[in-house]
N, C-alpha and C positions, 0 to 999 in steps of 0.2 A: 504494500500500500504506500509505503513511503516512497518507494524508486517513481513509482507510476505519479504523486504526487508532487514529486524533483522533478520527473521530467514535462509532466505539462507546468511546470514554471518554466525549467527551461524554454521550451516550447514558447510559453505566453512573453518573454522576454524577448524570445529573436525574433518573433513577430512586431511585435514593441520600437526595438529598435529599427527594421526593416521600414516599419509605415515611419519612420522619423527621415528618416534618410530619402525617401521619397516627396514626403512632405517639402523638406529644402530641395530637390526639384523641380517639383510642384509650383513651390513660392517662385523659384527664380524664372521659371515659365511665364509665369504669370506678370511679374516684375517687368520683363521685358516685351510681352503682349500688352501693356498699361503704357508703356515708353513708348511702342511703337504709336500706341492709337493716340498719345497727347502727340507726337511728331507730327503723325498725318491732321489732327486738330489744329497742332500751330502753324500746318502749312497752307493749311485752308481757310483758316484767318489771316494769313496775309495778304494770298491770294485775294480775299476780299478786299481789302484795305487796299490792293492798289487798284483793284474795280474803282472802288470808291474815288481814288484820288485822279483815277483817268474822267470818271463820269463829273468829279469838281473841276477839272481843268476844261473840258467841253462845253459845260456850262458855262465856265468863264471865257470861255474864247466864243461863244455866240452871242454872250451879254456887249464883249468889246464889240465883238462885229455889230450891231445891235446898233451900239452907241456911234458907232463912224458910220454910220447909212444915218442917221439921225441927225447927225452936223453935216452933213452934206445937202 
């Protein structure tokens, strides 16, 4: 009785540590599936931001235009 209960401790131990060691796999997978998707986030914000800054320069060049047909 005693062997059989040494060895499922043993047993419940290397099981124990095996899901630990997968875990910090696991995390590091994850870790860097999180990096990746804020990269693809910050690059899709920027991309925006120069929408933005192309669509404020259009604006302003049709406002000048605007203003020199109007002094004319």
């Amino acid at each position: 009785m005693r062997t059989i209960l040494a060895a499922a401790m043993i047993f419940a131990l290397s099981v124990g540590l095996s899901a630990c060691g997968k875990d910090d796999q696991s995390s590091a997978a994850r870790d860097a599936e999180i990096q990746k998707k804020l990269q693809d986030a910050m690059q899709k914000e920027k991309q925006m931001y120069q929408g933005m800054q192309k669509g404020v320069e259009t604006v302003e060049k049709q406002m000048q235009e605007q203003k020199e047909e109007t002094k004319r």
